[in-house]
RODO-2510 file (C-alpha; in nm, 4 decimals, decimal comma):
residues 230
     n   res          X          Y          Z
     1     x     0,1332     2,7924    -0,6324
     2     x     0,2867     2,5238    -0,8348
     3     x     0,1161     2,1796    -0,7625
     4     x     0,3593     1,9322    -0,5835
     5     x     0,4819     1,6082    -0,7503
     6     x     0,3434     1,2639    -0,6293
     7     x     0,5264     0,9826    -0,6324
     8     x     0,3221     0,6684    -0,6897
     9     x     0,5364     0,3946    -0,5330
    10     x     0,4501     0,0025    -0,6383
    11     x     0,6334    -0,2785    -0,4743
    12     x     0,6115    -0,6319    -0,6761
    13     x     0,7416    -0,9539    -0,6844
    14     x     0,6062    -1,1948    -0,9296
    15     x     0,2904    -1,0318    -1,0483
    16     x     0,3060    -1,1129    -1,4204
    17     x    -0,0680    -1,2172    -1,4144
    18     x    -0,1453    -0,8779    -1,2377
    19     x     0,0622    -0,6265    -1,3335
    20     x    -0,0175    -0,4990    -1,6863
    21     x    -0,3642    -0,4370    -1,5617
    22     x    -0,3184    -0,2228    -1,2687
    23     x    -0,0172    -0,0244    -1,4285
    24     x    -0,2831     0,0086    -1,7575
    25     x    -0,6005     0,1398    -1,5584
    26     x    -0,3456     0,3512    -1,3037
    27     x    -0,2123     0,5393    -1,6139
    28     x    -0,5805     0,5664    -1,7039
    29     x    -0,6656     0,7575    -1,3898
    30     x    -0,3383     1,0216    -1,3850
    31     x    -0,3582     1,0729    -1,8018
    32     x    -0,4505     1,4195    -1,6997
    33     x    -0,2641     1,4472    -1,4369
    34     x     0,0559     1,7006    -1,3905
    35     x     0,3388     1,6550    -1,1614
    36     x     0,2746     1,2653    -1,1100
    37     x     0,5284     1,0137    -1,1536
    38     x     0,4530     0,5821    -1,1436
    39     x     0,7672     0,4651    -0,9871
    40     x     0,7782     0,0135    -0,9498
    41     x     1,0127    -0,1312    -0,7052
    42     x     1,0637    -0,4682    -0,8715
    43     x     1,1664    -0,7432    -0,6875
    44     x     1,0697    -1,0659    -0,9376
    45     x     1,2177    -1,3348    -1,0567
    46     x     0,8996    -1,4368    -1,3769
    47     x     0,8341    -1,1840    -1,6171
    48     x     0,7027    -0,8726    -1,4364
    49     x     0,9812    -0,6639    -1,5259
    50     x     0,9619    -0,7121    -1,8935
    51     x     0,5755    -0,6847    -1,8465
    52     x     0,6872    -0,3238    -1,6958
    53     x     0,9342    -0,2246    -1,9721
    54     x     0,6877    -0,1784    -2,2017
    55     x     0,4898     0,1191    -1,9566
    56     x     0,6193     0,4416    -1,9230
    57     x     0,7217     0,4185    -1,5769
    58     x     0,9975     0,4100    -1,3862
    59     x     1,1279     0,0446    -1,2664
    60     x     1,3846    -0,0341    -0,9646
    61     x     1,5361    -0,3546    -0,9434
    62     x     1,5343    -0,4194    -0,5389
    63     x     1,5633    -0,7128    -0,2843
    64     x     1,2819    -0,8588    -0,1691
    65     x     1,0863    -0,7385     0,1427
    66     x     0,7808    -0,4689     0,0875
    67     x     0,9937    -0,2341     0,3463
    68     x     1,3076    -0,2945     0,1614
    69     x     1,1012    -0,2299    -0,1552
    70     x     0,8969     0,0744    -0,0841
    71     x     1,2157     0,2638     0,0798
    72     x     1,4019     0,1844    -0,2810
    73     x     1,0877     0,3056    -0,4312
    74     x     1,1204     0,6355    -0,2316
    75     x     1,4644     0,6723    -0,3058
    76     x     1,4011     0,7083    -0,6645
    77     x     1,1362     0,9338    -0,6010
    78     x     1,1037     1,3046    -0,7024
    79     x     0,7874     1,3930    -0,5441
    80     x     0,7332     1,5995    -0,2471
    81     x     0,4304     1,3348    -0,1837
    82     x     0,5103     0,9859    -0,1440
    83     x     0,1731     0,7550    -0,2484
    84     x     0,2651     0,3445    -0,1541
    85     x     0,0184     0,1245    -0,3318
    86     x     0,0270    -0,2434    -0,3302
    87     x    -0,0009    -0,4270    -0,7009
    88     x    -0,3408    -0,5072    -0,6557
    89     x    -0,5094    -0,2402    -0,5504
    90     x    -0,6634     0,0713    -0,7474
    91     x    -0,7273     0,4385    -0,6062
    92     x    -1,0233     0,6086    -0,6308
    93     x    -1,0751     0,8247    -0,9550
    94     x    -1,0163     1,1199    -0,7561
    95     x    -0,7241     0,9953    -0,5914
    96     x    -0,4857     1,2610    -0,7007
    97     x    -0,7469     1,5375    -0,6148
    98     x    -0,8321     1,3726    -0,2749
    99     x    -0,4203     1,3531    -0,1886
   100     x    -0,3566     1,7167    -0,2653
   101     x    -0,6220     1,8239    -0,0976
   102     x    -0,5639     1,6547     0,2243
   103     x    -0,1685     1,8006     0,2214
   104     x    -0,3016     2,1387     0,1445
   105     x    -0,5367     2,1822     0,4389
   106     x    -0,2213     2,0441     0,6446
   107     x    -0,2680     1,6949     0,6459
   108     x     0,0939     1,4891     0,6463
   109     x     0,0026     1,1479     0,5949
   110     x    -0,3590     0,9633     0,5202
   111     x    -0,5169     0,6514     0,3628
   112     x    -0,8292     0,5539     0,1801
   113     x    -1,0941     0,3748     0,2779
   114     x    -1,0950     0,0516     0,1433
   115     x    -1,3310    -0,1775    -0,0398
   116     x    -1,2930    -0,5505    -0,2105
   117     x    -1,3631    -0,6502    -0,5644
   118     x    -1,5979    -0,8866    -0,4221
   119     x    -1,9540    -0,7999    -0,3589
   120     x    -1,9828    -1,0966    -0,0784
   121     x    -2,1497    -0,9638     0,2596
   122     x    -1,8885    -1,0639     0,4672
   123     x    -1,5768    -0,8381     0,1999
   124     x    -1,8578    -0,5864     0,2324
   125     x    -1,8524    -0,5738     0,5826
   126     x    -1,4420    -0,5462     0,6214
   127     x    -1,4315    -0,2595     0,3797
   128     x    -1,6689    -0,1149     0,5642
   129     x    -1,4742    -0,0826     0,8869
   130     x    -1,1956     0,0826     0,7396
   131     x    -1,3747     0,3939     0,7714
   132     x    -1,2581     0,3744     1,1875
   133     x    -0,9351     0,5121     1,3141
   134     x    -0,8368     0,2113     1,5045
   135     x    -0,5374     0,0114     1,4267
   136     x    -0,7012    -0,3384     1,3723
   137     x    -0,8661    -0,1177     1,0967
   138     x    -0,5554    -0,0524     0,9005
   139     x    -0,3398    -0,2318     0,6090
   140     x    -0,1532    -0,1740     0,3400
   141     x    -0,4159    -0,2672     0,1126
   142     x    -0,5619     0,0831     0,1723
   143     x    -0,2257     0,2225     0,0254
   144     x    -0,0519     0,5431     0,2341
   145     x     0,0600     0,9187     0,1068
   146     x     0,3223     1,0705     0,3444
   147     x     0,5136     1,4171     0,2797
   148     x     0,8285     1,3284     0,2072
   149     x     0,9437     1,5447     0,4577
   150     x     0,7790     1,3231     0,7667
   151     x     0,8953     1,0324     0,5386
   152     x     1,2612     1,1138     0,5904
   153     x     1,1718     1,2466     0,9421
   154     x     1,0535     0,8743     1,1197
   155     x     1,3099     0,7295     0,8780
   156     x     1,1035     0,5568     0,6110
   157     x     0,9707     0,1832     0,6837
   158     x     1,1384    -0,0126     0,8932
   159     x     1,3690    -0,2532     0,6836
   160     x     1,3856    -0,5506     0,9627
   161     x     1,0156    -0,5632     0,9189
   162     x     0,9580    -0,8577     0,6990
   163     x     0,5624    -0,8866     0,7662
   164     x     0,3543    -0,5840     0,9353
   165     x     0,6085    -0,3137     0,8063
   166     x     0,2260    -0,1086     0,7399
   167     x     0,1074    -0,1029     1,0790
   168     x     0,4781    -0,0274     1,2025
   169     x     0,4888     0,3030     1,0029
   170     x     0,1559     0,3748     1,0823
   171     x     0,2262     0,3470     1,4683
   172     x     0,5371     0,5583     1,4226
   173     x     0,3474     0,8545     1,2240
   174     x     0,1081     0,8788     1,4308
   175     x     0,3471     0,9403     1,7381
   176     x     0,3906     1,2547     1,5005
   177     x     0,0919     1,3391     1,3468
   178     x    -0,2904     1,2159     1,3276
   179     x    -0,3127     0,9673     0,9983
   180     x    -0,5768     1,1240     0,7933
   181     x    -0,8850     0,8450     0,6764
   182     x    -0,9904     1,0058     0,3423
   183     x    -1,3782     0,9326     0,2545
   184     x    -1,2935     0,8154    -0,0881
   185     x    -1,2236     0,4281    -0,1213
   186     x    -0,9323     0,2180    -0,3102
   187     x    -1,0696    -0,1132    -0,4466
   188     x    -0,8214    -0,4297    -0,3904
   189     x    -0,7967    -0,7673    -0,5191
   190     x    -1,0207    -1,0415    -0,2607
   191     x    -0,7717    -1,3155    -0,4325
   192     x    -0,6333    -1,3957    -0,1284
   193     x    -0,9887    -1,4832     0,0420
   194     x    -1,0803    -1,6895    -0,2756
   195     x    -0,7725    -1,8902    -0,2421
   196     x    -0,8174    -1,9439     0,1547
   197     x    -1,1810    -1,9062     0,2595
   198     x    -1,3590    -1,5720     0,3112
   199     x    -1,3214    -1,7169     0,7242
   200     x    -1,0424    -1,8843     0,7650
   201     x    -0,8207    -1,5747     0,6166
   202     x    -0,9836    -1,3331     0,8286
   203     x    -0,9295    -1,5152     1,1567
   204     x    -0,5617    -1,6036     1,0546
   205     x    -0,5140    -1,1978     1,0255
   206     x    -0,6552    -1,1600     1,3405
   207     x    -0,4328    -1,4350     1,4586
   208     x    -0,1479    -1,2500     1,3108
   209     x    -0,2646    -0,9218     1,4591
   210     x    -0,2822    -1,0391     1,8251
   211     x     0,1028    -1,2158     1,7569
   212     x     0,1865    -0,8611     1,6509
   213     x     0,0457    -0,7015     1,9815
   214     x     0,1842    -0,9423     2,1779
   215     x     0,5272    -0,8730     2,1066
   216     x     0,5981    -1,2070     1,8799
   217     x     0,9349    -1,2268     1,7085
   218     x     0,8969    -1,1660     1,3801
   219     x     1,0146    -1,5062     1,2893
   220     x     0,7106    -1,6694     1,4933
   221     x     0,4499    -1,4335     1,2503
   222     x     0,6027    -1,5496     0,9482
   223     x     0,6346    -1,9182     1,0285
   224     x     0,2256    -1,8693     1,0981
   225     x     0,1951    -1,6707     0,8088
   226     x     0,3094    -1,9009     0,5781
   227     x     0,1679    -2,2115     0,7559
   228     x    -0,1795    -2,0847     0,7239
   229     x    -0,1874    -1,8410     0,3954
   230     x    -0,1713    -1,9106     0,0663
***
């Protein structure tokens, strides 16, 4: 049985200081891999796109919005797996293994566990919880593979989604299917937590999770968003 393409879909905007290093040690991991493709759904105004012409990927001028972004992303595509992964965050060696695997024994969409680049007890401990299938669990930062065909099925993310576009996906696959937790563990940037306080970011999520719950607009969770996070 011929293995099935994966799409690795990257959304940016403005990530010149970032970029060259995840795209170098992502290339790194799927050297040996067949049937993988890097697309980047580009949606910067600095110099991440010229950063990006010099990697053999593929790159997608978009408008801004990480639903807008990823559905471009998708639309490019060629893979019969769709993999989203956020700029600063690396999968597991065996990522490409662990994916395949997963579809194979009938799986239709999963993420990783999840662990910071930050060694602090407190990053320790949120990695750690992603290893629970509860929503308050979940992010983006743990990146998402979907078969295309339940991709196209709940229609993709949900472009009016401006903030929280993960969890929306997430609630609407799993009206579908179960969303697989794979053992293995992405690592992501804590850059965010070193900018705003290891505390005060955490309890602003949960701030932002509870608006989300509650049924806020989304205008209300981006005015607090960008009020509080840096």
């Amino acid at each position: 049985m011929d293995k099935q393409t994966i799409s690795i879909i990257i959304p940016t905007c403005n990530e010149e200081s970032f970029i060259a290093c995840t795209i170098q040690k992502l290339l790194a991991l799927t050297d040996r891999s067949e049937e993988v493709e890097i697309i980047v759904s580009d949606a910067s105004t600095d110099k991440t796109a010229d950063i990006l012409s010099t990697f053999p990927v593929t790159l997608c001028k978009s408008s801004k919005g990480r639903a807008i972004q990823m559905n471009s992303g998708a639309r490019h595509a060629n893979g019969d797996i769709l993999y989203f992964l956020h700029a600063d965050t690396l999968p597991p060696e065996t990522f490409i293994d662990d994916i395949r695997s997963a579809i194979a024994s009938g799986k239709e969409a999963g993420c990783f566990r999840m662990h910071f680049d930050d060694d602090h007890p407190l990053m320790s401990l949120f990695g750690w919880f992603t290893q629970f299938p509860l929503m308050i669990c979940r992010g983006g930062d743990q990146s998402l593979f979907i078969t295309r065909e339940l991709f196209t099925k709940i229609g993709g993310f949900d472009e009016t989604r401006l903030i929280m576009e993960d969890y929306d996906i997430i609630s609407r696959i799993e009206k579908v299917t179960p969303l697989h937790i794979l053992e293995t563990e992405v690592t992501t940037s804590a850059r965010k937590y070193h900018r705003n306080g290891i505390i005060p970011l955490q309890l602003s999520f949960g701030t932002i999770h509870l608006m989300y719950a509650l049924g806020f607009t989304q205008e209300s969770i981006i005015k607090y968003y960008r009020e509080n996070i840096v």
